[in-house]
OpenMM code with the backbone's topology and positions (N, CA, C; nanometers):
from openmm import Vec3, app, unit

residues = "UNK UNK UNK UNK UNK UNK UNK UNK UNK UNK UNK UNK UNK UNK UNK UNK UNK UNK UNK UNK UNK UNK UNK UNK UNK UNK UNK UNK UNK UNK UNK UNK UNK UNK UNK UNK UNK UNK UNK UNK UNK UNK UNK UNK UNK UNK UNK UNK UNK UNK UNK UNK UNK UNK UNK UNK UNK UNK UNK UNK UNK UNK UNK UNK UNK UNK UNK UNK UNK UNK UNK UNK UNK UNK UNK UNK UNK UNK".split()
positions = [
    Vec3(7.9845, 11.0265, 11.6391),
    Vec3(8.0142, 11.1094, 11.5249),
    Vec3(7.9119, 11.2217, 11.5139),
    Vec3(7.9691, 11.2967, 11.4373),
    Vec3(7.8725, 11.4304, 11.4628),
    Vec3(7.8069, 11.4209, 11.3190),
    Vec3(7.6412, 11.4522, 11.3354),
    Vec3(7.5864, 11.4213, 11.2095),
    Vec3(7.5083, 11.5801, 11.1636),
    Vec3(7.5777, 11.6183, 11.0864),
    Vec3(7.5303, 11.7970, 11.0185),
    Vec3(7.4227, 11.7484, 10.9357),
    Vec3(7.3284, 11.6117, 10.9179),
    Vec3(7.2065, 11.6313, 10.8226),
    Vec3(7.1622, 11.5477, 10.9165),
    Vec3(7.0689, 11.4909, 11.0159),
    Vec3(7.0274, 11.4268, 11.0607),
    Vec3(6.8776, 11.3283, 11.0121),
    Vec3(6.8561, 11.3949, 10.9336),
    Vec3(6.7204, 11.3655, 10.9190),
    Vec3(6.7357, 11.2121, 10.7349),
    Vec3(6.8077, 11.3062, 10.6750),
    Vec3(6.8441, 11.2625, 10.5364),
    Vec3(6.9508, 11.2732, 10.4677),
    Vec3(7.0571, 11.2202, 10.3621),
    Vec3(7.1749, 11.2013, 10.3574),
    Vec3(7.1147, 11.3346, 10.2674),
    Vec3(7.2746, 11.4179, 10.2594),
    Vec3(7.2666, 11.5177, 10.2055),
    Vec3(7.2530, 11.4749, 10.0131),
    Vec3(7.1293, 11.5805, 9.9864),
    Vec3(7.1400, 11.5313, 9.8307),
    Vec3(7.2447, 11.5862, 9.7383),
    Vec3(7.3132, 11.7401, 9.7671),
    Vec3(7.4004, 11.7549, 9.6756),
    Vec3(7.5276, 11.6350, 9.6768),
    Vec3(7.6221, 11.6150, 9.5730),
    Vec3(7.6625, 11.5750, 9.5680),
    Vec3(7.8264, 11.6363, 9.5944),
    Vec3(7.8002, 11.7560, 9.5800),
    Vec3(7.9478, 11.8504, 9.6371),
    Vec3(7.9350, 11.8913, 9.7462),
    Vec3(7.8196, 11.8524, 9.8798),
    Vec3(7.8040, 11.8238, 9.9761),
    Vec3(7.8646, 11.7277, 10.0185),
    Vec3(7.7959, 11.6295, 9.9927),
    Vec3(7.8956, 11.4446, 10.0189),
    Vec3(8.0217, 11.4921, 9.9838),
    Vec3(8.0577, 11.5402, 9.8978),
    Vec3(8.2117, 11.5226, 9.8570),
    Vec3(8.3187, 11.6014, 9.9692),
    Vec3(8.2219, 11.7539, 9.9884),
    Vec3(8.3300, 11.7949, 10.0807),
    Vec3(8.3027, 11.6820, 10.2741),
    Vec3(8.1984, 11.6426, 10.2867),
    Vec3(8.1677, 11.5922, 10.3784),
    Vec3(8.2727, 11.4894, 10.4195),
    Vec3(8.2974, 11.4326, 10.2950),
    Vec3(8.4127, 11.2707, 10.3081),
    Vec3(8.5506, 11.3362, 10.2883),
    Vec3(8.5903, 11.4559, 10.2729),
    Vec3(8.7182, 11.5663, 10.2648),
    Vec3(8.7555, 11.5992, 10.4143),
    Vec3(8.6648, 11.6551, 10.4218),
    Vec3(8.6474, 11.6875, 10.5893),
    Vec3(8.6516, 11.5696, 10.6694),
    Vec3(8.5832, 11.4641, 10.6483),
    Vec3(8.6087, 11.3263, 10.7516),
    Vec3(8.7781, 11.2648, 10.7344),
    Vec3(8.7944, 11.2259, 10.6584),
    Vec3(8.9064, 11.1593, 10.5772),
    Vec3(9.0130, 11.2329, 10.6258),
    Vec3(9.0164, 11.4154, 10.6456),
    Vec3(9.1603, 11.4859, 10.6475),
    Vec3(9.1394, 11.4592, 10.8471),
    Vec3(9.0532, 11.4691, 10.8536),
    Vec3(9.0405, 11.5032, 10.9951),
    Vec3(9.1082, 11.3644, 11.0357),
    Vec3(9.0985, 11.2350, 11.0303),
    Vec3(9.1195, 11.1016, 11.0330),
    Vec3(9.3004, 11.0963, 11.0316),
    Vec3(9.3192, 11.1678, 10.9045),
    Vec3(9.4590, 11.1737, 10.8550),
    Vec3(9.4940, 11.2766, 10.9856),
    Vec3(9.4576, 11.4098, 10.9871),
    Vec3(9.5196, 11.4998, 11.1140),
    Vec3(9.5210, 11.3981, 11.2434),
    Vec3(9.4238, 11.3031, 11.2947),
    Vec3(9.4373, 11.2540, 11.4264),
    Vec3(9.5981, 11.1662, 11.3924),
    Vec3(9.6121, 11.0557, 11.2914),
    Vec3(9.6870, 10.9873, 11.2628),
    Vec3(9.8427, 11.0586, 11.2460),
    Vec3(9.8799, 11.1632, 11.2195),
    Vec3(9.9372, 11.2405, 11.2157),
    Vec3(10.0067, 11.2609, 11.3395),
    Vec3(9.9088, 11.3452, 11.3858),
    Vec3(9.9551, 11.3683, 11.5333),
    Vec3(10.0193, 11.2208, 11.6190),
    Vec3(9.9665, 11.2025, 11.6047),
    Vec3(9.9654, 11.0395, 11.6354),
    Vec3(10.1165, 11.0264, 11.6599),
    Vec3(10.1748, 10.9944, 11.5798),
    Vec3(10.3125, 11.0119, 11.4701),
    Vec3(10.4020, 11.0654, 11.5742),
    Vec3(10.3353, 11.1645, 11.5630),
    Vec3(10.4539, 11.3230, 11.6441),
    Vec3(10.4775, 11.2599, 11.8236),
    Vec3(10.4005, 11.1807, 11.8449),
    Vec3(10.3977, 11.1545, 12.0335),
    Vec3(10.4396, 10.9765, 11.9786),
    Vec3(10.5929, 10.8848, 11.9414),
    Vec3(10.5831, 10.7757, 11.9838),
    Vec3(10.6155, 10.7128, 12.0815),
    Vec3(10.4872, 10.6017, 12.1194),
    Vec3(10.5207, 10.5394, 12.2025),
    Vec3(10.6748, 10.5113, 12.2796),
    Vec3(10.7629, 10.4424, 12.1605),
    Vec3(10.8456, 10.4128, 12.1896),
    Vec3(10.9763, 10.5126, 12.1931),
    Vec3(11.0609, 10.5804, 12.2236),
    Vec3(11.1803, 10.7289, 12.2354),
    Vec3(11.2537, 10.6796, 12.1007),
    Vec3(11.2920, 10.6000, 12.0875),
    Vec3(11.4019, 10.4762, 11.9545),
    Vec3(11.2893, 10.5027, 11.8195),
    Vec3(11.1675, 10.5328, 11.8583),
    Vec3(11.0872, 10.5448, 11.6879),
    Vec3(11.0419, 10.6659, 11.7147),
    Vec3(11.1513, 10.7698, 11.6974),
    Vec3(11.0871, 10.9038, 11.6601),
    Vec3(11.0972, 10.9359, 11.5374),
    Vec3(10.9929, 10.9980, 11.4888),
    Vec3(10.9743, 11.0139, 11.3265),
    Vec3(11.0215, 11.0919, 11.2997),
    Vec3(11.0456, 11.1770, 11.1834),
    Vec3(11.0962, 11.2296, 11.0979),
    Vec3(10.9847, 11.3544, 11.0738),
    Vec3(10.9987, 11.4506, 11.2287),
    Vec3(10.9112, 11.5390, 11.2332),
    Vec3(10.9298, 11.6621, 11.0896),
    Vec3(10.9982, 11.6808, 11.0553),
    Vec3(10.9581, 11.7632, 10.8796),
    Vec3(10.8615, 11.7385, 10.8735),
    Vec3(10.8709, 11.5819, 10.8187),
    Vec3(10.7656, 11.4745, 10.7381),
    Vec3(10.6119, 11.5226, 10.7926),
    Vec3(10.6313, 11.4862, 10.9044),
    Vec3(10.5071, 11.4867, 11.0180),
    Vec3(10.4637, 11.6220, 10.9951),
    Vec3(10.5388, 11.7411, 10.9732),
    Vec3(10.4888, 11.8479, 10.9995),
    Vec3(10.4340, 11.9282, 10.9068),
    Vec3(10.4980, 11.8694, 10.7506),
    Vec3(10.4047, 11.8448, 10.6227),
    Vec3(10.2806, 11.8425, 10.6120),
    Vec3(10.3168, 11.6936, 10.7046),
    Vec3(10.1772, 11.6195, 10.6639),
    Vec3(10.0479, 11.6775, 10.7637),
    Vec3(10.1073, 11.7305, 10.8512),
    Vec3(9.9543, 11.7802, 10.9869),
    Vec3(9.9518, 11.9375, 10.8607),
    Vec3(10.0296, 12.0296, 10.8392),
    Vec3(9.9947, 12.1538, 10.7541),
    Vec3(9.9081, 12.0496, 10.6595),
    Vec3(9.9403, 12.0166, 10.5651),
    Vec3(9.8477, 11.9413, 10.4357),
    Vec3(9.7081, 11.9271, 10.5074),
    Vec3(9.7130, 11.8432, 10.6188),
    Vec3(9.5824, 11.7843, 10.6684),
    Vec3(9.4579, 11.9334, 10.6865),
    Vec3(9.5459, 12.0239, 10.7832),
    Vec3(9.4805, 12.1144, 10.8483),
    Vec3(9.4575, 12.2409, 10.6938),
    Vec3(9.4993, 12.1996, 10.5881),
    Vec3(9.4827, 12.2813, 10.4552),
    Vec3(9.3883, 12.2107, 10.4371),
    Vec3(9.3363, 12.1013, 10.3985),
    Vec3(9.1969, 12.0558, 10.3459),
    Vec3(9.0775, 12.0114, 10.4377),
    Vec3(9.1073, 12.0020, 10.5434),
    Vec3(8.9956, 12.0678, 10.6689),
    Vec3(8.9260, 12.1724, 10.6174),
    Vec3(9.0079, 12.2495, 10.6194),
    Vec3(9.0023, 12.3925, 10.6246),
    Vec3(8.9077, 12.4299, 10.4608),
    Vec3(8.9644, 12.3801, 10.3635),
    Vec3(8.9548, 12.4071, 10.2080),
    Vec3(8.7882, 12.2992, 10.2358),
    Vec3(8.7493, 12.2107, 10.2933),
    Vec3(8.6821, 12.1414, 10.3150),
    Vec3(8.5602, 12.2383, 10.3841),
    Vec3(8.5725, 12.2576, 10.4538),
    Vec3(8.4853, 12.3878, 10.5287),
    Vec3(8.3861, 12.5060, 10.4914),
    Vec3(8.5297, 12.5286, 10.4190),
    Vec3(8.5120, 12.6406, 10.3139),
    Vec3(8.3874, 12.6021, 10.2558),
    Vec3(8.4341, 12.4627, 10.1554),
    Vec3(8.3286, 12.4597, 10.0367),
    Vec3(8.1479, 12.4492, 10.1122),
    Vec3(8.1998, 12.3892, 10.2108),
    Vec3(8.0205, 12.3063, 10.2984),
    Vec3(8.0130, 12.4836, 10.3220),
    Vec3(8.0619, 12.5785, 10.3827),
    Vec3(7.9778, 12.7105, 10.4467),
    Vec3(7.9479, 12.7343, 10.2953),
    Vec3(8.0285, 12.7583, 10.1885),
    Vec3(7.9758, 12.8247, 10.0331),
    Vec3(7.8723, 12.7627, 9.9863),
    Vec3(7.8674, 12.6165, 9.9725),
    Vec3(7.7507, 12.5375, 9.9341),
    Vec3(7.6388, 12.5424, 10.0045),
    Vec3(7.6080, 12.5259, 10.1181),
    Vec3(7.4722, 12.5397, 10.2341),
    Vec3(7.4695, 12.7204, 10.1912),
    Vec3(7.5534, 12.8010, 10.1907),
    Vec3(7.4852, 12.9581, 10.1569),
    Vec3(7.4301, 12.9679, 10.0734),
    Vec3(7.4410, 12.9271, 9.9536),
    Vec3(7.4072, 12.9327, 9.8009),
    Vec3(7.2880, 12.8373, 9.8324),
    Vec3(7.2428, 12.7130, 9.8944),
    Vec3(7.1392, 12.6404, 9.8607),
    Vec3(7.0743, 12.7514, 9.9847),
    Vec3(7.0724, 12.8118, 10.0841),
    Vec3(7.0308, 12.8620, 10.1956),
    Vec3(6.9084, 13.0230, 10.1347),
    Vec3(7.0303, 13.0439, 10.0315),
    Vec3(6.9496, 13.1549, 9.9777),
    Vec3(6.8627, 13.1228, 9.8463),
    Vec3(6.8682, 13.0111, 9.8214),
    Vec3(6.7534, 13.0000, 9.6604),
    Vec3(6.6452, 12.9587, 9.7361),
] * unit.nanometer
topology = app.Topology()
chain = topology.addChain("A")
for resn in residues:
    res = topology.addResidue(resn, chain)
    for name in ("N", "CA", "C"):
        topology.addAtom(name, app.Element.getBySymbol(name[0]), res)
């Protein structure tokens, strides 16, 4: 796993928050995908659904990102 504080858990707390946003969607995007390739030809999903759900995922990645570059700038410059 890739660790962006190595030394000490991050103290903000809207740090942690986007940190477990970003883990969690990313988790959901692998699982997702997942979905879209089944094993079996007879359980193909209900790619809409699937394709919902990878946009949703790759929206709070993303919205996740966001907040960690805004938050580390703002603590970067005080």
């Amino acid at each position: 796993s890739v660790c962006f504080f190595p030394s000490q858990k991050p103290k903000s707390e809207l740090v942690r928050t986007s940190l477990r946003l970003l883990t969690s969607s990313a988790y959901r995007l692998q699982s997702e995908c997942r979905k879209a390739l089944p094993a079996e030809p007879s359980a193909a999903p209900d790619m809409q659904l699937v394709t919902q759900q990878v946009i949703q995922c790759a929206y709070d990645i993303a919205k996740a990102a966001k907040q960690l570059v805004t938050i580390t700038t703002k603590e970067n410059n005080n």
